[in-house]
GUKOLSE-929866 format. One record per residue (C-alpha): x, y, z; residue number from 1. Coordinates in Angstrom, 1 decimal. Layout:
BEGIN
       u       v       w    k
       X       Y       Z  NUM
...
// end
This chain:
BEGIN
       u       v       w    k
    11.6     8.2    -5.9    1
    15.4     7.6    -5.5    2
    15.8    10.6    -3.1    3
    12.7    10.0    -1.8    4
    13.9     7.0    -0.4    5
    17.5     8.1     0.5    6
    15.8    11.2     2.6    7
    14.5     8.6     4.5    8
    17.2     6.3     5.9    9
    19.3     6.9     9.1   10
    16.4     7.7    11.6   11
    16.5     5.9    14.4   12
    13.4     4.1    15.4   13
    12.3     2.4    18.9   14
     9.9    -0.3    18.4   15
     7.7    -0.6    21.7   16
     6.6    -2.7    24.0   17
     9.7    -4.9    23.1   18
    12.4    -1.8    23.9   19
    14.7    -2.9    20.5   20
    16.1     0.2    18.0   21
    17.2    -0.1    14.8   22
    18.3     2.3    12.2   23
    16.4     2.7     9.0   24
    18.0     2.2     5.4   25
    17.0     3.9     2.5   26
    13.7     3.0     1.3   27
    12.6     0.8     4.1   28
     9.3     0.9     5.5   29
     8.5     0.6     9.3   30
     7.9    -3.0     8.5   31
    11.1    -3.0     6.9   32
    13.0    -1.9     9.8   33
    11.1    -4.2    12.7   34
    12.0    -7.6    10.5   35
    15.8    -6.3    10.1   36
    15.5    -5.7    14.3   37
    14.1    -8.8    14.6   38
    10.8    -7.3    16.0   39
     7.4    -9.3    15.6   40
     4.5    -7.7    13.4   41
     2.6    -9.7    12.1   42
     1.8    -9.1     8.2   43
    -0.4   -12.1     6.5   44
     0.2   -10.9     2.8   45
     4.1    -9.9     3.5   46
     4.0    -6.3     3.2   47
     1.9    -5.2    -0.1   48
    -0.4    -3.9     1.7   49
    -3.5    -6.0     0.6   50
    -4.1    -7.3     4.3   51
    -4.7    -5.5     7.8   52
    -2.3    -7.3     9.8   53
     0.4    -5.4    10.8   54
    -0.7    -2.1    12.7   55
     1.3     0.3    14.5   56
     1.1     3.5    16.4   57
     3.6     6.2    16.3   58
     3.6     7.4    19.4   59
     6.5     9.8    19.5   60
     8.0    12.1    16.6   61
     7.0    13.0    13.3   62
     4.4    10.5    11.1   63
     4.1    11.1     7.3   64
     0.7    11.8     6.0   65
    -1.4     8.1     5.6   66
    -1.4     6.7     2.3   67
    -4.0     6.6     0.2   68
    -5.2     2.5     1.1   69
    -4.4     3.5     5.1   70
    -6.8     6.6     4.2   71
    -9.7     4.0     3.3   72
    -9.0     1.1     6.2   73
    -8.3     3.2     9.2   74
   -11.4     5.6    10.9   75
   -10.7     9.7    11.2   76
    -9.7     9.2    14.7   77
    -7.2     6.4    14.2   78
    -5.3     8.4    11.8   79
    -5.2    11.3    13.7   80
    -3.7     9.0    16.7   81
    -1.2     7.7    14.0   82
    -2.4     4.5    13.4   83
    -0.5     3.3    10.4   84
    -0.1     0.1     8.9   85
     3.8    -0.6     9.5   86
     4.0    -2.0     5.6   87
     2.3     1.8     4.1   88
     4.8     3.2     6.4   89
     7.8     5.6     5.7   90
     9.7     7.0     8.1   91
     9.5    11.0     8.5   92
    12.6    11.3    11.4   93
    13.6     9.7    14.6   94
    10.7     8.2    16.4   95
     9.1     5.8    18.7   96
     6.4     3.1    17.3   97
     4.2     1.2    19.5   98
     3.4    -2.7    17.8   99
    -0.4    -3.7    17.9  100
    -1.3    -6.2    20.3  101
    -2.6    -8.1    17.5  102
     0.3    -7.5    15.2  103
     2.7    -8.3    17.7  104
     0.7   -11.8    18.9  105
     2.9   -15.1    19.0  106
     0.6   -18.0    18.1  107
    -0.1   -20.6    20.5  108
    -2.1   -23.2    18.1  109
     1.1   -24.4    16.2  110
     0.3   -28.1    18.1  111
     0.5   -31.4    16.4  112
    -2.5   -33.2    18.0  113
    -4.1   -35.8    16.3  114
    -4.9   -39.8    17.1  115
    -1.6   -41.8    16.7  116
    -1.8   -44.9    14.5  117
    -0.3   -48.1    15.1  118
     1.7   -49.6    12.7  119
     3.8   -52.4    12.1  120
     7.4   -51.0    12.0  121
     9.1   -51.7     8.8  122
    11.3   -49.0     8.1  123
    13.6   -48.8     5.0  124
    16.7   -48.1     7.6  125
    18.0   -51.3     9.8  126
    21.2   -50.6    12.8  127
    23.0   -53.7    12.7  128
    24.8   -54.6    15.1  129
    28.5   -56.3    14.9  130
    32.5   -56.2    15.7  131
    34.6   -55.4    13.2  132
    37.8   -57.1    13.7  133
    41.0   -54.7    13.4  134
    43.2   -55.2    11.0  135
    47.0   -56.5    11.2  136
    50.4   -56.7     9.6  137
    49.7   -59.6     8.4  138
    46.2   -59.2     6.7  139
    46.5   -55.4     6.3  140
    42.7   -55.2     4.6  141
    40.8   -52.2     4.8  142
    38.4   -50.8     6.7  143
    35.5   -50.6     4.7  144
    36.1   -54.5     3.7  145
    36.3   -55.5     6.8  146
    32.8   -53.7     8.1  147
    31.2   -54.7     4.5  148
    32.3   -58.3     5.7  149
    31.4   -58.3     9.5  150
    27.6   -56.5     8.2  151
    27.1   -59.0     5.4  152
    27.8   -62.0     7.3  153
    25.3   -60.9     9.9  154
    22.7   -59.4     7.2  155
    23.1   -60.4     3.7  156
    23.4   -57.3     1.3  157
    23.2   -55.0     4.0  158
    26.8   -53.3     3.3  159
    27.2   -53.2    -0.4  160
    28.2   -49.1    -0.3  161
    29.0   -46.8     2.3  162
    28.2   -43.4     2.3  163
    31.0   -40.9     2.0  164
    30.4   -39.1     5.2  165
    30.7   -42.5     7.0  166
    33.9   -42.8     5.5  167
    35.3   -40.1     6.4  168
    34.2   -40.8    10.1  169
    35.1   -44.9    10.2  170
    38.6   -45.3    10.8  171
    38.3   -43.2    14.3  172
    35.3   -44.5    15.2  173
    36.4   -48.4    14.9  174
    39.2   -47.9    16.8  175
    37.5   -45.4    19.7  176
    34.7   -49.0    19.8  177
    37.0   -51.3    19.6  178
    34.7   -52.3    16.4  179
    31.9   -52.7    18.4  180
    29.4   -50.5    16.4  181
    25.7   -50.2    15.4  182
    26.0   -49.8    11.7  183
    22.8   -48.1    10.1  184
    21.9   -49.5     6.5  185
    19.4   -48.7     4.1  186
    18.7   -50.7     1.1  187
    22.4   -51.7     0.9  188
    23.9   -48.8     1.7  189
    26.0   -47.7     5.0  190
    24.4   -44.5     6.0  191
    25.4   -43.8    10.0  192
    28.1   -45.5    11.8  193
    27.9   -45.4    15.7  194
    29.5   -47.2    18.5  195
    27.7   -49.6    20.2  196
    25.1   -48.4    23.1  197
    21.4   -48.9    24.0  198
    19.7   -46.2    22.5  199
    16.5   -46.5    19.9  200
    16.8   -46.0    16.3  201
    15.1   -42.6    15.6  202
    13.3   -41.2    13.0  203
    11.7   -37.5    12.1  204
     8.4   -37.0    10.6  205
     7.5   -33.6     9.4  206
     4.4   -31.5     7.9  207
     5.7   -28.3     6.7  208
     2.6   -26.2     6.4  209
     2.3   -22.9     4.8  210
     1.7   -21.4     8.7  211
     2.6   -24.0    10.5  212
     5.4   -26.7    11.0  213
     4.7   -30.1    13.0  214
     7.5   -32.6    14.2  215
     7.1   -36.2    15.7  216
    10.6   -37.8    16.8  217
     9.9   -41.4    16.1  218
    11.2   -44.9    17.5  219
    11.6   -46.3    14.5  220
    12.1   -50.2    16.3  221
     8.5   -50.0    17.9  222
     6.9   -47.3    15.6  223
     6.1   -45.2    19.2  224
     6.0   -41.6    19.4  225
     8.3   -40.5    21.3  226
     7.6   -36.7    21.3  227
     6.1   -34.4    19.1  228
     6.3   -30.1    18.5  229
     4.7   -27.8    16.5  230
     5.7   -24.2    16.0  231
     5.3   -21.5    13.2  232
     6.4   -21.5     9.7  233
     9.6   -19.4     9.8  234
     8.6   -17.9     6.2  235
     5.7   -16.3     7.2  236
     6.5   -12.9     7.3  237
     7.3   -13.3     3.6  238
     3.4   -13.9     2.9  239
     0.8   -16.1     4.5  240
    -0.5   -17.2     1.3  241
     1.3   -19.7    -0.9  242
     1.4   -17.7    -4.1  243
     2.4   -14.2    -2.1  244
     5.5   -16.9    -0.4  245
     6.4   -18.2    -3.7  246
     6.2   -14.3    -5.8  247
     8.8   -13.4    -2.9  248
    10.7   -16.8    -3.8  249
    10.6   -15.4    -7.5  250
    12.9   -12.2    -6.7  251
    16.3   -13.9    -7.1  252
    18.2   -16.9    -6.1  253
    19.2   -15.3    -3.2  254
    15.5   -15.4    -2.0  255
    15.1   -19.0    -2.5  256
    18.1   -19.6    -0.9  257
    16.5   -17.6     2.1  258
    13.3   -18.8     2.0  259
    14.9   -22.1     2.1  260
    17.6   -21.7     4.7  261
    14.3   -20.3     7.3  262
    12.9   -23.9     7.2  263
    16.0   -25.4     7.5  264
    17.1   -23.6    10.2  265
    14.2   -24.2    12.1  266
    14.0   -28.0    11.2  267
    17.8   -28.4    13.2  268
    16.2   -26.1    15.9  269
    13.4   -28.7    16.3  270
    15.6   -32.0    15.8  271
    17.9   -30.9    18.3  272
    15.0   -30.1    20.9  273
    13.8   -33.2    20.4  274
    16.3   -35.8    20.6  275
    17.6   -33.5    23.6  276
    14.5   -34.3    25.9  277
    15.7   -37.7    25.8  278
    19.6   -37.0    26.0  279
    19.9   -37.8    22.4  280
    21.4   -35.9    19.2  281
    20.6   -35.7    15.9  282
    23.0   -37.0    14.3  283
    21.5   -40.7    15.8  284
    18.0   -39.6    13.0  285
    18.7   -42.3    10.8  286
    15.5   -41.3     8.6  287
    13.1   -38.2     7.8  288
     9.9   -38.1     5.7  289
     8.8   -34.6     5.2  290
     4.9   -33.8     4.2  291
     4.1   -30.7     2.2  292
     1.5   -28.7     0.1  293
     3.4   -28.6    -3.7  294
     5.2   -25.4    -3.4  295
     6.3   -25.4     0.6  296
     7.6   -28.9    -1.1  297
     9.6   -26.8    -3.9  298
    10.8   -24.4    -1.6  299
    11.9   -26.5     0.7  300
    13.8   -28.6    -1.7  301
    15.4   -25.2    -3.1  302
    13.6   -26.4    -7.0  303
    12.6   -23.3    -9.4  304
     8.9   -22.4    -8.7  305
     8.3   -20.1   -11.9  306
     5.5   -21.9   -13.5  307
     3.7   -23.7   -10.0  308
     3.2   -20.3    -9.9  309
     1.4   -19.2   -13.4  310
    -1.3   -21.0   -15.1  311
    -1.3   -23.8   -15.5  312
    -0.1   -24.4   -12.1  313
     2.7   -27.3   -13.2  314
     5.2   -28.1   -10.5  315
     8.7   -29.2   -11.1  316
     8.3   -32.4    -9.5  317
     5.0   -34.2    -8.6  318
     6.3   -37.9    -7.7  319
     8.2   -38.9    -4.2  320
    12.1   -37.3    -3.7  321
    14.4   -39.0    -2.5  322
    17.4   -36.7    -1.7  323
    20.6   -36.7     1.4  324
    19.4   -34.6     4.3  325
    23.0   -33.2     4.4  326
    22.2   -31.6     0.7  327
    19.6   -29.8     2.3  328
    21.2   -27.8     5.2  329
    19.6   -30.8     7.8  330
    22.1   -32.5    10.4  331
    20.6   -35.8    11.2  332
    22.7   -38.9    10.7  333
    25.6   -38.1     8.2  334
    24.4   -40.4     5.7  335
    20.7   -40.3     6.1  336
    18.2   -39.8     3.6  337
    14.7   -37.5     3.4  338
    11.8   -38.9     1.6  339
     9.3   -36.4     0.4  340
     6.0   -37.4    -0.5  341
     4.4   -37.3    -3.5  342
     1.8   -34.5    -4.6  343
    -0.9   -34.7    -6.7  344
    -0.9   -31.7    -8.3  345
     0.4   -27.7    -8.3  346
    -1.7   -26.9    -5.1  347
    -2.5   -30.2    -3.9  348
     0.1   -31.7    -2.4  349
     2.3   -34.2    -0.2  350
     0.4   -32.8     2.8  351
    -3.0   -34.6     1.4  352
    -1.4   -37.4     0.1  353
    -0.2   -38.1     3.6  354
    -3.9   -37.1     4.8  355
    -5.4   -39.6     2.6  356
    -2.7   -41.8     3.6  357
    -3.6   -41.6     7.7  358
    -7.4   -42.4     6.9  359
    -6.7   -45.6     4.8  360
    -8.1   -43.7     2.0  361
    -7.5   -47.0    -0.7  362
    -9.6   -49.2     1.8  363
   -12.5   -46.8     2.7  364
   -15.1   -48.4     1.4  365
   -18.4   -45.5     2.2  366
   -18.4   -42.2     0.4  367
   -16.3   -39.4     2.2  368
   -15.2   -36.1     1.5  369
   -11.9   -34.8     3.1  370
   -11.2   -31.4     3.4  371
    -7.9   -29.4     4.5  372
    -8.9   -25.9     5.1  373
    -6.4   -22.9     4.8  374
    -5.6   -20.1     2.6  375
    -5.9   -22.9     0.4  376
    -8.2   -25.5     1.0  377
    -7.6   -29.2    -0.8  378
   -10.7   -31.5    -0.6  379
   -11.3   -34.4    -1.9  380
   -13.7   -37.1    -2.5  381
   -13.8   -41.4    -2.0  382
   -16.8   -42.6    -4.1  383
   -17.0   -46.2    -4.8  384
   -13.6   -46.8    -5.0  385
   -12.6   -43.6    -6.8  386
   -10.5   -41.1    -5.4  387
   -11.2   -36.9    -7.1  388
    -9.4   -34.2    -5.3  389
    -9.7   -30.1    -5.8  390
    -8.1   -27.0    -4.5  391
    -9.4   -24.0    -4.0  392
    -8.2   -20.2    -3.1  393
   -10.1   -19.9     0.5  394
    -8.5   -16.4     1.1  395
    -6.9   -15.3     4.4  396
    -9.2   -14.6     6.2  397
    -9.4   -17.8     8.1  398
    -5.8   -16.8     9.0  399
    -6.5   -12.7    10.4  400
    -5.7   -11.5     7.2  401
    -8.2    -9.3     5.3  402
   -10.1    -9.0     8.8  403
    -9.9    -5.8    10.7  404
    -9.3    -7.2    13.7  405
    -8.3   -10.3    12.8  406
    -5.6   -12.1    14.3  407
    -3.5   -15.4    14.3  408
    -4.5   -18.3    17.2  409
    -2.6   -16.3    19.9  410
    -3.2   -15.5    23.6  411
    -6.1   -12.7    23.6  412
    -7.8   -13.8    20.4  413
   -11.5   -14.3    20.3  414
   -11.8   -17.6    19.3  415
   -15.9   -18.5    19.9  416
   -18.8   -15.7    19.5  417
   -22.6   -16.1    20.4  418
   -25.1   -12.8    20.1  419
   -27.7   -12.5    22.8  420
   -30.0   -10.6    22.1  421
   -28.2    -7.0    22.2  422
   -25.0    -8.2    24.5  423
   -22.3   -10.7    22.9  424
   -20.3   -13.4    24.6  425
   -17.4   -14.2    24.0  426
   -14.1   -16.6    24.9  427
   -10.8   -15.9    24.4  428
    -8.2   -18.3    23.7  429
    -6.5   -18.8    27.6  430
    -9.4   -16.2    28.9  431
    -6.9   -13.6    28.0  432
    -8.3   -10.1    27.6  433
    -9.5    -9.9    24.4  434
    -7.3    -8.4    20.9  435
    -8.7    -9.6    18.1  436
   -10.4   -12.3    16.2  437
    -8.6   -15.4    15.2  438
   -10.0   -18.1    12.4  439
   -12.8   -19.7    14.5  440
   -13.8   -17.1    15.9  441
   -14.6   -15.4    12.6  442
   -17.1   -18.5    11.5  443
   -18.7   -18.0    14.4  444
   -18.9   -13.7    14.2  445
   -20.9   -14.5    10.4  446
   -22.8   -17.4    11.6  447
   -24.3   -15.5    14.6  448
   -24.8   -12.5    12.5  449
   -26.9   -14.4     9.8  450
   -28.8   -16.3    12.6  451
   -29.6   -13.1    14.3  452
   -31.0   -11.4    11.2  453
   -28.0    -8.9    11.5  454
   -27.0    -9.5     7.8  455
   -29.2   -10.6     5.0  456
   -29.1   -13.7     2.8  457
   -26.6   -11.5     0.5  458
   -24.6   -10.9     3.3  459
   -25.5    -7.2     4.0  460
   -25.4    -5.4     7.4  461
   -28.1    -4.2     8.4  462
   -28.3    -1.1    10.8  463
   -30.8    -1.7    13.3  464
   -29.2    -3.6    16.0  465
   -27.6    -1.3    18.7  466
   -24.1    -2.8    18.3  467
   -24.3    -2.0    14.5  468
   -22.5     1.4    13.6  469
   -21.1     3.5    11.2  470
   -17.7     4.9    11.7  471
   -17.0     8.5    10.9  472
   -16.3     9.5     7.2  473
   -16.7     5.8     6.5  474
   -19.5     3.8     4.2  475
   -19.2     0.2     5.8  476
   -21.0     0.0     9.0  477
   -19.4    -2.2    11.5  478
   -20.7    -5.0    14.5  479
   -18.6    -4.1    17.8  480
   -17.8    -6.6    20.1  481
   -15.7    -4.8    22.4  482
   -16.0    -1.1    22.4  483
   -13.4     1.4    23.2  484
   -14.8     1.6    26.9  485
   -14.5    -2.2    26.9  486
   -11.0    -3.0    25.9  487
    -8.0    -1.3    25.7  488
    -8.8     2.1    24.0  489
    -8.9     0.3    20.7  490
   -12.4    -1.4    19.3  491
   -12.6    -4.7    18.4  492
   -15.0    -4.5    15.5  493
   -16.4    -7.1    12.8  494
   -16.7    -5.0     9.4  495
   -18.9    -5.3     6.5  496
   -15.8    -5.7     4.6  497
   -14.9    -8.5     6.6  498
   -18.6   -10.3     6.1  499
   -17.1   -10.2     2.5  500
   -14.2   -11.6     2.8  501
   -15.6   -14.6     4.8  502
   -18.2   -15.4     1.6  503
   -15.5   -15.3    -0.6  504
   -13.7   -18.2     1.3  505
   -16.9   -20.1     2.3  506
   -18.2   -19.3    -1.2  507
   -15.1   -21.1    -2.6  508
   -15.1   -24.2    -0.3  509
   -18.6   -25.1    -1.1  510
   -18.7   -25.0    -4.2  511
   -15.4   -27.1    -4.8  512
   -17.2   -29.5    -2.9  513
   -20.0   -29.4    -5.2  514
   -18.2   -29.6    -7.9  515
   -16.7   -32.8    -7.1  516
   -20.2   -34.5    -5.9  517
   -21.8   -33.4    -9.0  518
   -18.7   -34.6   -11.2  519
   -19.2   -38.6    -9.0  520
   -23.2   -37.8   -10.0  521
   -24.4   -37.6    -6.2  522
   -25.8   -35.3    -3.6  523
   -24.2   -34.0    -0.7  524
   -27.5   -36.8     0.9  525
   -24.9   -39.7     0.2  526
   -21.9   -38.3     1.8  527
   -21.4   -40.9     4.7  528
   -19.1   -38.7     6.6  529
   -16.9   -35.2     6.3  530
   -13.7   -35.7     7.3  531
   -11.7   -32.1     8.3  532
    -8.2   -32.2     9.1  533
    -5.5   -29.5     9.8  534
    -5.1   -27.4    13.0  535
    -7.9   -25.1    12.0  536
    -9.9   -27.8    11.4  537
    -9.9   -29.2    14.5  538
   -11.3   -25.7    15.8  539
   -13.6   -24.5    14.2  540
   -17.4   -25.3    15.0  541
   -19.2   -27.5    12.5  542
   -22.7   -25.8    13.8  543
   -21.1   -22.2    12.9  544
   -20.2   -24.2     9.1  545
   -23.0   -25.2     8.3  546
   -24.9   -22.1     9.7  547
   -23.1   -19.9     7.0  548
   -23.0   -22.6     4.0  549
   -19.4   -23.6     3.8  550
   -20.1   -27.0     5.2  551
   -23.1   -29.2     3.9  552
   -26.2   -29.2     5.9  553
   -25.5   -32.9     7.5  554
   -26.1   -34.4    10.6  555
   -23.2   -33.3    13.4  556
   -22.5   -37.0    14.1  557
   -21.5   -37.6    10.2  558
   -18.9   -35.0    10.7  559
   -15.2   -36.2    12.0  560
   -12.2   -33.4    13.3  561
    -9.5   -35.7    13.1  562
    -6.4   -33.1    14.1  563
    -3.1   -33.2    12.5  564
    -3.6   -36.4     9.9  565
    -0.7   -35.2     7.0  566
     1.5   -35.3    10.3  567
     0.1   -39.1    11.0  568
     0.3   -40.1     7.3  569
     4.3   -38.8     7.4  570
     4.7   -41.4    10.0  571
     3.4   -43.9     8.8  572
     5.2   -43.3     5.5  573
     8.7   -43.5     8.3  574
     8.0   -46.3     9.9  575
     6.5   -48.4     7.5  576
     7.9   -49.4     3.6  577
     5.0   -49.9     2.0  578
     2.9   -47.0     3.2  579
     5.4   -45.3     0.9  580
     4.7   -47.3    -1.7  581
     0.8   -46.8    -0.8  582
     1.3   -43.0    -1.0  583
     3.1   -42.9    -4.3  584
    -0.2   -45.2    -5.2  585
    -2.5   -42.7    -3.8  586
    -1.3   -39.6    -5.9  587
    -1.2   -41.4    -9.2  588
    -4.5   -43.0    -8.7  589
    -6.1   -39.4    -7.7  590
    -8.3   -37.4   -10.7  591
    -7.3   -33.8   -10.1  592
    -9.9   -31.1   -11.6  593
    -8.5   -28.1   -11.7  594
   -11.5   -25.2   -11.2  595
    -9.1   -22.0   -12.4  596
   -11.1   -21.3   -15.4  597
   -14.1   -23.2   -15.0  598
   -17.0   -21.7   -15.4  599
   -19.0   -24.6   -13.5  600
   -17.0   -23.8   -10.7  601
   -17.6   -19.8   -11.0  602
   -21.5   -20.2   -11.3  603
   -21.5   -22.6    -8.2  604
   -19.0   -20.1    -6.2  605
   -21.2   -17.2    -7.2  606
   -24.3   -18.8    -6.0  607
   -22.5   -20.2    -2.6  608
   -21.8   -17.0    -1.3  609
   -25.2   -15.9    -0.2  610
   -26.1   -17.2     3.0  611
   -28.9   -20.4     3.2  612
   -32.0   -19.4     4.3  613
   -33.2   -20.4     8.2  614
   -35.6   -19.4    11.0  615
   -34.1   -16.3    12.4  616
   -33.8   -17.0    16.4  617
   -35.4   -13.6    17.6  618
   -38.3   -12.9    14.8  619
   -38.9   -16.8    14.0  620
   -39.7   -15.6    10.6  621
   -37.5   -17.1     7.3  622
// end
């Protein structure tokens, strides 16, 4: 294998359409090589091959033979055109490789929408403002007595320590203002020392999300947004799935330390943008809450993820962390702190705290489930007062991953499917031509399916509508939605594979949400409302749910897409004291059932995989 791998190294490879070159290293796959060039492809279950995100073409020079899993996933004809999957990819000698448009798609539905919440600002940072007065000869006392004095007298308690960064900084900066400064204290402690100016006291609010990452720069006087960003989780190519991010965490310190440093680097990249719109810096964040699922939390933090990783799931840390932003590679204020909240359990974390924490969950006084769907999906329930919360493995394929054409939210991507009669319509996300499928779009592809009679209550395909075909040498037939006439000499096609995957994540969701109505003793009759959050959430179409079984069969108008709440909920927890204390409330208070193992759960997920029986549209027969 050794010389396998050596044979392979120093051939020069040209990724295309992006023009970069790199040189390959011994061992290295294609995929390999395009993340050391820096080149995009796209691979949801970081490289092992268990997904079909990142395709390629060789185009030019010699192609090894397919491997065995590329054999069974590509048609006859794609693998004599040298369609390969970049991660099952060795190279033979010097060559040119053409990226996917799919693989190669930058996602556009990394936004942080969602309603903003008033609340009263009482954050646990204060800038005080004062002169210090200099000191003399003859009363030679210094500096940090005389600012501990001059704060004190104006706010009682307010200087009892100051932070070693600030005193390192305070002599010049006293004497560049003349003592006129804006001293930032929190709970006693001198965090940021600046000179005086007008300028609001800014905070950061953060949800770190397995695929995406939101930011809301926050006026911390007022509690007013001042601007928000989203963009993708840097860590991504490492795995879309929390357990394939944290095995690659698992390697060696030195991936921690990487996986960490991605995050961090991005965080800076996103503080800096954001105080910059208004011609402010950083360093003037005097506080930062950060929201996370339990091990985007560990990672982050850089804390050993061994056993959130094996059963039975057990994180290092489940209450709120307080920790210096400095210790974690973020340059805010020198002194400043980030608060991370609480999570309930090993994959139910400070992301639905702070989601339960945006809809007032302690006060809600109907019964409501929430749900958070993703690779893993977190619901839980509010029943007379009582708060029960699940997780449950809901797959990739909401995500592209495991779908043949599937695809993140990018430019291109089909994101809403109806069947009429033989002819399909579809809309891609900014009326782009169309690439792929993205999340949305792939509720909608099954839903249309099983209302058109297309696939059967098990989920079969059936061959009898003219779009339905069997690729050559293959046993899956396939739906296509854009032929090879249509688009760009490569089919967009929806597999029987992929009708699969879909019931294994919609199989999953339901029946953790049975699970936790038949643990309160009620039917899914008495829910009040459904309450989705998350990006994806706010996209998908409830009809398209319910059509398929994921979602209960409710009325529309007992169904709420409220956006981006963990990102709400990390506000709140920034500008205001005691929604800290009400999230730290809201985790302890929470019964966790953990389904891995239960055979309830696997009857109910067995049984919620077949699709619910309806009145076809064309036969009107059930």
């Amino acid at each position: 294998m050794n010389a396998r791998k050596q044979k392979q190294s120093g051939f020069r490879v040209s990724f295309e359409p992006s023009g970069q070159r790199v040189t390959s290293l011994p061992g290295e796959t294609l995929l390999d090589c395009a993340r050391r060039a820096g080149v995009r492809i796209t691979s949801v279950c970081g490289g092992r091959g268990l997904c079909k995100t990142c395709v390629i073409r060789v185009t030019e020079g010699p192609v090894n033979p397919p491997s065995a899993a590329d054999e069974e996933y590509f048609s006859k004809r794609e693998i004599d055109d040298n369609w390969r999957r970049s991660c099952q990819t060795f190279l033979a000698g010097d060559c040119t490789v053409t990226v996917s448009a799919r693989a190669q798609a930058v996602p556009t539905r990394t936004e942080v929408e969602s309603e903003d919440i008033y609340v009263h600002p009482d954050p646990v940072v204060r800038a005080i403002r004062g002169t210090v007065p200099a000191g003399t000869l003859i009363k030679p006392v210094g500096d940090d007595k005389r600012l501990k004095a001059t704060l004190n007298e104006k706010w009682p308690g307010a200087g009892h320590t100051i932070d070693i960064a600030v005193l390192k900084t305070m002599p010049e900066i006293l004497r560049q203002a003349n003592g006129r400064v804006d001293a930032v204290s929190r709970f006693g402690e001198i965090i940021g020392l600046l000179p005086q100016k007008k300028g609001p006291l800014l905070g950061l609010a953060i949800d770190v999300g397995t695929t995406n990452i939101g930011a809301w720069l926050v006026d911390l006087r007022n509690g007013r947004t001042l601007k928000t960003m989203g963009f993708e989780n840097p860590q991504s190519p490492h795995g879309a799935d929390v357990i394939t991010r944290l095995g690659y965490a698992r390697k060696s310190p030195v991936a921690l330390q990487k996986i960490q440093n991605l995050v961090m680097d991005s965080l800076n990249e996103a503080a800096t943008t954001l105080t910059g719109a208004y011609s402010l810096k950083p360093e003037q964040i005097a506080d930062v809450v950060i929201a996370g699922n339990t091990a985007m939390h560990h990672l982050l933090i850089g804390l050993p993820v061994t056993y959130l990783a094996v059963v039975p799931f057990i994180p290092a840390v489940s209450g709120a962390v307080d920790i210096k932003a400095r210790d974690l590679g973020l340059r805010v204020m020198p002194g400043a702190y980030v608060h991370l909240l609480p999570n309930i359990a090993g994959f139910v974390g400070g992301d639905h705290t702070a989601v339960l924490l945006a809809i007032d969950s302690s006060q809600e006084q109907h019964t409501v489930v929430v749900l958070d769907i993703g690779t893993n999906t977190e619901i839980s329930l509010i029943h007379q007062g009582k708060l029960a919360s699940v997780s449950c493995s809901s797959g990739p394929a909401f995500e592209g991953g495991h779908i043949r054409c599937g695809m993140r939210s990018a430019p291109g991507a089909i994101e809403k499917v109806k069947i009429r009669g033989n002819e399909v319509e579809l809309q891609t996300i900014d009326n782009q031509p169309p690439i792929g499928i993205c999340g949305s779009g792939v509720l909608d592809m099954v839903a249309e399916l099983h209302l058109a009679g297309i696939i059967t209550l098990t989920g079969k395909m059936n061959d009898g509508h003219p779009r339905v075909r069997r690729p050559e040498g293959k046993r899956d037939l396939e739906f296509v939605l854009v032929d090879e006439a249509e688009g760009a000499g490569d089919a967009i096609v929806f597999t029987q594979s992929d009708v699969r995957s879909v019931q294994l994540a919609k199989g999953a969701i339901r029946a953790a949400i049975q699970v936790l109505l038949e643990d309160a003793e009620i039917t899914e009759a008495q829910l009040h409302q459904v309450t989705i959050a998350g990006a994806f959430g706010s996209y998908i179409d409830i009809g398209s749910s319910i059509a398929i079984g994921m979602l209960p069969d409710l009325p529309q108008e007992r169904y709420a897409q409220i956006g981006n709440a963990a990102g709400i909920g990390a506000k709140l927890a920034l500008v205001s004291h005691s929604h800290r204390s009400e999230a730290e409330a809201i985790a302890n208070r929470c019964n966790y059932i953990e389904l891995a193992g239960s055979k309830r759960f696997n009857k109910l997920f067995m049984q919620s995989m077949c699709f619910p029986k309806i009145v076809h549209n064309q036969t009107n027969e059930v």
